[in-house]
C-alpha angles and dihedrals in degrees: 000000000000108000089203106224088321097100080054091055090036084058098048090044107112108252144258090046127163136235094251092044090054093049092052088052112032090011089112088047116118135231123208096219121193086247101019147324142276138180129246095252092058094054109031083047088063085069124077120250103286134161113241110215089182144029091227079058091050089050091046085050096046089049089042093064112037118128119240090272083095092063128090104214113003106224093023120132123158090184090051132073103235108245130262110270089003116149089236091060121132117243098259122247126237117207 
């Protein structure tokens, strides 16, 4: 995700800050996404109201609620085994 200058305006805001008072100020921001884009307000409009005491809170929270736009390949785990029936299974091998 690349936040394009807005983490740097999310650091110099005056904290703490709410979720309504960021979106006024950074909500038409945009967000480079792996498969899109989005705009602060739509994500930051996905939280409940909360109080950010921090920006580092206000970053955790934008990359908390992105949509799946931000990942590469939905489903996708190379730590995991996929799931038995699951649509991202590999076709199975016969020896």
């Amino acid at each position: 995700m690349l936040l394009n200058g807005t983490g740097e305006l999310i650091d110099d805001y005056e904290y703490p800050a709410t979720t309504e008072e960021l979106i006024e100020a950074h909500g038409d921001r945009t967000l480079e996404l792996a498969n899109g884009t989005e705009r602060v307000e739509e994500v930051l409009t996905r939280l409940e109201s909360e109080t950010f005491e921090t920006s580092e809170d206000a970053r955790f929270a934008i990359y908390a609620a992105v949509s799946d736009k931000a990942v590469g390949r939905v489903g996708y785990s190379d730590r995991d085994p996929t799931p038995v029936g699951s649509p991202y299974s590999p076709d199975a091998l016969s020896f």
